[in-house]
Structure formats: structure tokens, C-alpha cells
C-alpha positions in Angstrom: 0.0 0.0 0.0 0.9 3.7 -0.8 0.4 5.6 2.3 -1.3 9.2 -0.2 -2.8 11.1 3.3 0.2 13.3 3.0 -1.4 14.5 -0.3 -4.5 15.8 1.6 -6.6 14.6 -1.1 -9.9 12.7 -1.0 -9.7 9.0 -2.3 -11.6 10.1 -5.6 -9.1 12.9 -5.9 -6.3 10.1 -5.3 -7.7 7.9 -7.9 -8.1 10.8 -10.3 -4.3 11.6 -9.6 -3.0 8.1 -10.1 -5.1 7.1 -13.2 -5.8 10.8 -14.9 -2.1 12.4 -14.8 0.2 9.3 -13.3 -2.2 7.0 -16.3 -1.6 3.8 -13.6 -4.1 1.8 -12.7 -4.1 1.1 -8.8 -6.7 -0.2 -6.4 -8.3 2.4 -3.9 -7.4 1.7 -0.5 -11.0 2.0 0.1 -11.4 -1.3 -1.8 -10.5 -3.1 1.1 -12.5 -1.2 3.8 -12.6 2.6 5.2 -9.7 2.1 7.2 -7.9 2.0 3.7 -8.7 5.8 3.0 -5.9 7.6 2.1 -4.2 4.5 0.3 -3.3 2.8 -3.0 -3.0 -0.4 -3.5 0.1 -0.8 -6.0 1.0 -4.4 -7.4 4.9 -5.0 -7.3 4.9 -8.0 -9.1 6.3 -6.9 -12.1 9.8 -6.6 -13.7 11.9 -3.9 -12.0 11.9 -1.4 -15.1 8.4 -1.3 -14.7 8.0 -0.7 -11.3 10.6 1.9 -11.7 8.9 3.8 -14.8 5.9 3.8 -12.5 7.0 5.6 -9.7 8.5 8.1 -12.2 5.4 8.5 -13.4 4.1 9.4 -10.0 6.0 11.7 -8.7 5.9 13.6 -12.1 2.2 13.4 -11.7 2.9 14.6 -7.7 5.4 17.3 -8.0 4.8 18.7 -11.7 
């Protein structure tokens, strides 16, 4: 899980961040219960390249 609540955004605002300008496809925290709020849920069962393109892809989506 991504801990997000830094990010002071609502979950629908964290989904919109992650899929709209990050274009990954997580699973809300929320999924699994409201104790998830203010999560992701990010696979990392995937080759390292990939993992790594994603989380560039974050924080360009966070910080730019």
C-alpha cells in the first residue's frame, strides 16, 4: 500500500491523480475497507523497469 494522506486529497481525488495524470491503474485503498482511505494499492509483481517507470510516473504526476 501507498500511504497518499500526506497528499491531503480525497480518495476520488487520489484515484483521479493516479489514473488521470500518473495513467496507472491502482486499487483504492478503500477497496479493502474505510480504514484504507488515504491509500493505493500498488502491485509490485512486475519486472523492476516497470516498477521503476511507474513511480517516475508518480511523482511527475505529484510534483509537476
Amino acid at each position: 500500500f501507498v500511504d497518499c494522506r500526506d497528499l491531503k486529497l480525497s480518495q476520488k481525488q487520489l484515484c483521479e491523480l493516479f489514473e488521470d495524470r500518473a495513467h496507472l491503474a491502482l486499487n483504492s485503498g478503500t477497496t479493502f475497507g474505510k480504514q484504507g482511505e488515504g491509500f493505493m494499492r500498488m502491485n509490485v509483481g512486475c519486472p523492476r523497469e516497470t516498477l521503476i517507470k511507474a513511480l517516475q510516473q508518480l511523482e511527475k504526476a505529484v510534483n509537476g
